[in-house]
C-alpha positions as CSV (number, residue, x, y, z in Angstrom):
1,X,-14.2,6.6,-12.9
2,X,-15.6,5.1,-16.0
3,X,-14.1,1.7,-15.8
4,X,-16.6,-1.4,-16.5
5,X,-16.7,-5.0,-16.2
6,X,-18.0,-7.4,-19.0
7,X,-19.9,-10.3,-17.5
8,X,-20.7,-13.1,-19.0
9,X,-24.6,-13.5,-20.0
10,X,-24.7,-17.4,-21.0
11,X,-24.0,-19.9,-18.1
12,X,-21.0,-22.1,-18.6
13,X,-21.2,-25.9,-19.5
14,X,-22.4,-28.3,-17.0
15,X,-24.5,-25.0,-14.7
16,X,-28.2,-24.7,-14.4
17,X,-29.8,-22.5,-16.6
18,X,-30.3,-19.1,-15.7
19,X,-27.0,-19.8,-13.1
20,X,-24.3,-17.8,-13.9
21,X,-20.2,-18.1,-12.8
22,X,-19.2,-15.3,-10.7
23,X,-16.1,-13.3,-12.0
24,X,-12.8,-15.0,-10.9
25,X,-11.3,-13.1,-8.7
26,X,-8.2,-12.5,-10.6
27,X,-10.4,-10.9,-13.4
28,X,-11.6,-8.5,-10.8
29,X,-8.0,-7.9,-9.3
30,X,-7.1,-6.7,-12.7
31,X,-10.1,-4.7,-12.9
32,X,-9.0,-3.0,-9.6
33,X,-5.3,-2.5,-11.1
34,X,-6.5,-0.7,-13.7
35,X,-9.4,1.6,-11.5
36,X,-6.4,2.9,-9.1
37,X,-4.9,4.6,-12.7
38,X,-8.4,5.5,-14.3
39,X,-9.0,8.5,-12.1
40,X,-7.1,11.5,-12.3
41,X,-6.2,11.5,-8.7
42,X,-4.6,8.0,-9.0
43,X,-2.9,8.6,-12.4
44,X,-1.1,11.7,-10.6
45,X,-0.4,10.2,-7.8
46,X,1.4,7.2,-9.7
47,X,2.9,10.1,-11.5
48,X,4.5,11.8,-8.3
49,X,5.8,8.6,-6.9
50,X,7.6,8.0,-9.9
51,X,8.9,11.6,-10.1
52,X,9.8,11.4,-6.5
53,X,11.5,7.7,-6.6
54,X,13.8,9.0,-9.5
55,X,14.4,12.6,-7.7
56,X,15.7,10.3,-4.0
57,X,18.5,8.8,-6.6
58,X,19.2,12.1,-7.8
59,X,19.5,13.5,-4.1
60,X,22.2,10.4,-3.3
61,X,24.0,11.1,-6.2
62,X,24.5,13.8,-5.9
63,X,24.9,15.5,-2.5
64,X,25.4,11.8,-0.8
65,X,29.6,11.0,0.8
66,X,30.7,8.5,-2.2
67,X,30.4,5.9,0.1
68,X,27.7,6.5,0.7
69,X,26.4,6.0,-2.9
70,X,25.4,1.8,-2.9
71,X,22.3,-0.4,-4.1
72,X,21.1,-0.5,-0.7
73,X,20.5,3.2,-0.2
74,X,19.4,4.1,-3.7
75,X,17.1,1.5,-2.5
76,X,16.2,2.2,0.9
77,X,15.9,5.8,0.2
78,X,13.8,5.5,-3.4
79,X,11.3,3.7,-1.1
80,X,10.1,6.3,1.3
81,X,8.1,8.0,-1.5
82,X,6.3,5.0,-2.0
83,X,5.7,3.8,1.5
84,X,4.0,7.4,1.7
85,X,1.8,7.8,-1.1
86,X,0.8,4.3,-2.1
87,X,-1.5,3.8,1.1
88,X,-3.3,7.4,-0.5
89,X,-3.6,5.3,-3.5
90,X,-5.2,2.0,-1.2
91,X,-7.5,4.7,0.3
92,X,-9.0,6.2,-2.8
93,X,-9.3,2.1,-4.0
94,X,-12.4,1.9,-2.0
95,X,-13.5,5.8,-1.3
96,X,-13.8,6.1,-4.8
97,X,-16.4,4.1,-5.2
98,X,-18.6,6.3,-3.2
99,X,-17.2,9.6,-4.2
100,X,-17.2,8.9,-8.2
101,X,-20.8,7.2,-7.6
102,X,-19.4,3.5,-9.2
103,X,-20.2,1.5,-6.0
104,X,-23.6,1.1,-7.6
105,X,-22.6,-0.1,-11.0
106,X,-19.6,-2.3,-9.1
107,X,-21.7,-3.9,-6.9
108,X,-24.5,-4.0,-9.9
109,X,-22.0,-6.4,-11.7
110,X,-20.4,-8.2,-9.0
111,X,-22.8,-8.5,-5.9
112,X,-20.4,-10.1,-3.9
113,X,-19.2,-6.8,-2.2
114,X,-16.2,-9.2,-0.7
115,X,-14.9,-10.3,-3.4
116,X,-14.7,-7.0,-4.8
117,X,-13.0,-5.8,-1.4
118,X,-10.6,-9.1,-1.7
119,X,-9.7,-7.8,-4.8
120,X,-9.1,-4.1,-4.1
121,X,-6.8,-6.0,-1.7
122,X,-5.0,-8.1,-3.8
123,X,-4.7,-5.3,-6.2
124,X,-3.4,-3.0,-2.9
125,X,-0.6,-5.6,-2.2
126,X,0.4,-6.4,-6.0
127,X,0.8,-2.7,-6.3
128,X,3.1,-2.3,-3.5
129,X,5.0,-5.5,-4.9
130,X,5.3,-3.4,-8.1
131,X,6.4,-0.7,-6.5
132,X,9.3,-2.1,-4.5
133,X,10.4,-3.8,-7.7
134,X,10.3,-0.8,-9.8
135,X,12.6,0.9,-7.3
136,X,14.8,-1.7,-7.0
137,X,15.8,-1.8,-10.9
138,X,16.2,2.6,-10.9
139,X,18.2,2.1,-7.7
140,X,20.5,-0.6,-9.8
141,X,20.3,1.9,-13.1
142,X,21.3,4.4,-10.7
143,X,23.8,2.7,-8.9
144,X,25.8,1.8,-12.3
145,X,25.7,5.5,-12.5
146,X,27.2,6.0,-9.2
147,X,30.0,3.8,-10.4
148,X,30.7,5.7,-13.4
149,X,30.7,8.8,-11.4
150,X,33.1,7.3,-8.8
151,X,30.8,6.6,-6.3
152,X,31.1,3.0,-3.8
153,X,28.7,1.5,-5.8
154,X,28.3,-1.6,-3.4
155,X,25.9,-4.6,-4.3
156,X,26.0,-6.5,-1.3
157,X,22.7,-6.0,1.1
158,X,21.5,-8.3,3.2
159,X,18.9,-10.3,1.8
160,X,16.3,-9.8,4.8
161,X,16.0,-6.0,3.9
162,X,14.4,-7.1,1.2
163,X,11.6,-8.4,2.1
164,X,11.2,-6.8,5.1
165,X,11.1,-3.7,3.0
166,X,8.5,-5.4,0.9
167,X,6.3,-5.9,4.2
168,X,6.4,-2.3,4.9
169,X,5.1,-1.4,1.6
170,X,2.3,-4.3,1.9
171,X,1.7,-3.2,5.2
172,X,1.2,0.5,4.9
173,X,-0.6,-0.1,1.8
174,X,-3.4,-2.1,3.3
175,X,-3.7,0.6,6.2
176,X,-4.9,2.8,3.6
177,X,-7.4,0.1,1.7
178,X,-8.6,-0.6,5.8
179,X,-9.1,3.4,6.4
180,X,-10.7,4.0,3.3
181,X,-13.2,1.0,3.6
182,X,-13.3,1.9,7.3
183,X,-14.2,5.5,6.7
184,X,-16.0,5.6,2.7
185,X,-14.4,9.5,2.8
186,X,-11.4,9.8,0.9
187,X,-10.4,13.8,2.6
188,X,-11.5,12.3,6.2
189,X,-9.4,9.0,5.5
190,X,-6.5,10.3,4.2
191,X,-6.3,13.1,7.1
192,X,-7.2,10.3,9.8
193,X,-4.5,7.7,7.9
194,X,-1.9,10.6,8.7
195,X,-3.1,12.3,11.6
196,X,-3.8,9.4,14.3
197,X,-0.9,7.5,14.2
198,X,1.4,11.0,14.0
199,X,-0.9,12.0,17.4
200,X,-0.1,8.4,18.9
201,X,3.6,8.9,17.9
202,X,3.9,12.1,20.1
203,X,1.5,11.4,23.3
204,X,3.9,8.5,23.4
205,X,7.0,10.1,23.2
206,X,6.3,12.9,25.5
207,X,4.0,11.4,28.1
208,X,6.1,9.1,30.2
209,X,3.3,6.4,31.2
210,X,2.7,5.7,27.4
211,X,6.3,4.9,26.4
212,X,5.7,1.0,27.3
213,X,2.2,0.6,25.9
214,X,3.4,2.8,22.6
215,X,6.1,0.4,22.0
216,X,3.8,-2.4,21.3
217,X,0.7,-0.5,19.8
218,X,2.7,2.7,17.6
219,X,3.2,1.0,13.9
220,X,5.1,4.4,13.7
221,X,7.6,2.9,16.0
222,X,7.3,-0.8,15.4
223,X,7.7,-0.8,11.5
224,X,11.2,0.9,12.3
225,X,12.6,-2.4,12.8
226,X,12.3,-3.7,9.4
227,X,14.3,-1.4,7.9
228,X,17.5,-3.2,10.3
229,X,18.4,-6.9,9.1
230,X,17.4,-10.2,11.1
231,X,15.0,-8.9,13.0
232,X,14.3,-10.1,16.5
233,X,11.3,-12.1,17.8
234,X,10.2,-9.5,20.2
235,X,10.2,-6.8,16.9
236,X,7.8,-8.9,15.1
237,X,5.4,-9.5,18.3
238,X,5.7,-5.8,18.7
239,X,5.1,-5.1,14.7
240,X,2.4,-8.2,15.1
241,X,0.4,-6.2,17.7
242,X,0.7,-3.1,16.3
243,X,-0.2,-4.1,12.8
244,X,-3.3,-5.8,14.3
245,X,-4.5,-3.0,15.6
246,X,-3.9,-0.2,13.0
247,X,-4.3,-2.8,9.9
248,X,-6.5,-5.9,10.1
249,X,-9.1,-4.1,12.5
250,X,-9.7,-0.9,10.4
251,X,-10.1,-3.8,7.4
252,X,-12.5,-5.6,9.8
253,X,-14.9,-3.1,10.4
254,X,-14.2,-1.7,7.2
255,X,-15.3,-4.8,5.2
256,X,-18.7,-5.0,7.7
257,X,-19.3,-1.3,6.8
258,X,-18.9,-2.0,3.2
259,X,-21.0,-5.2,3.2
260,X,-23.7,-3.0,5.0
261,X,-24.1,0.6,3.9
262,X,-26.9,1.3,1.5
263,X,-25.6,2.0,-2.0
264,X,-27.5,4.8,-3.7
């Protein structure tokens, strides 16, 4: 990763000498936008989501019943891609750091180490923002296209998919940024990021006396119900629970790891 920050040297009007401003933190939310495309293993994995969001339109147009063939499942489907690799991408946001040996010149220029986790996840969640709105402009290219082609070519969705889609994307995006900060190991986080929930999925389906407690604690399970409109209040204390435990606690003890462990 070769990507560098320019700091100013002279302090701003009305500061002490030898006091200098710290970098705003949208300065260093760009900065982190443009890290998660400077390696190779970012720029292909933007790559493959791309070529993966366009291919899910291909597969509804063409082996998808024509009414089948709307805006809401060009745009439910083109998100699964996403919701899959973009937390890869939140993981190597912090792991690379270590691996690419930058963590020294990043935390060289910014020794806040917080702010520059705050802004690996602001850039996480703007990413997934992106990402959701990219799909949903090729799902409306492609759904002129079904029209043309004499599919249903529906508009009508109901406006809480939306945003609950946009949640699952924010979510799942900031389980990787928590794995990866949890974890500083981008083949042990991404295999942990798959792995442990998958594990928890199946001990919970096949072992009877772990059906209730996995109902509340698998985000496999629990993030299900946003992709159904007008959720119900026990689905988000369910999702609530679940996303506590297998999002804000990895970035918990992910952001004490990072503020402690020796750079070198």
């Amino acid at each position: 990763m070769t990507t560098t920050t320019a700091l100013a040297t002279a302090p701003p009007a009305g500061l002490p000498a030898g006091a200098v401003a710290p970098v705003p933190l949208t300065r260093l939310t760009l900065v982190e936008l443009r890290k998660l495309a400077d390696t190779r293993a970012g720029m292909w994995l933007l790559i493959v989501i791309g070529v993966a969001t366009a291919a899910t339109s291909a597969i509804v147009l063409g082996w998808a019943e024509a009414s089948g063939q709307t805006f809401g499942a060009l745009y439910g489907f083109g998100l699964l891609p996403s919701s899959v690799l973009l937390p890869v991408l939140g993981i190597l946001s912090v792991t690379s750091e270590w691996s690419q040996r930058t963590a020294l010149a990043t935390f060289t220029l910014v020794p806040a180490r917080g702010r520059v986790l705050a802004a690996k996840v602001s850039a996480g969640v703007l990413i997934a923002i992106g990402s959701a709105a990219a799909t949903a402009v090729w799902a409306a290219a492609a759904n002129l296209l079904a029209i043309a082609l004499g599919g249903d070519g529906t508009w009508t969705m109901d406006s809480s998919l939306i945003w609950q889609s946009l949640l699952l994307q924010v979510i799942f995006v900031l389980m990787g940024v928590g794995f990866g900060a949890l974890l500083l190991n981008t083949p042990l986080a991404i295999v942990i990021f798959f792995a442990l929930p998958t594990v928890w999925t199946i001990l919970g389906e096949t072992i009877s006396g772990l059906r209730d407690v996995a109902a509340w604690l698998d985000i496999n399970v629990t993030s299900q119900a946003l992709g159904q409109p007008d959720m119900a209040s026990g689905e988000w204390a369910r999702l609530g629970v679940s996303t506590a435990l297998w999002v804000l606690l990895p970035l918990l003890l992910g952001t004490v790891r990072v503020l402690r462990r020796e750079v070198s």
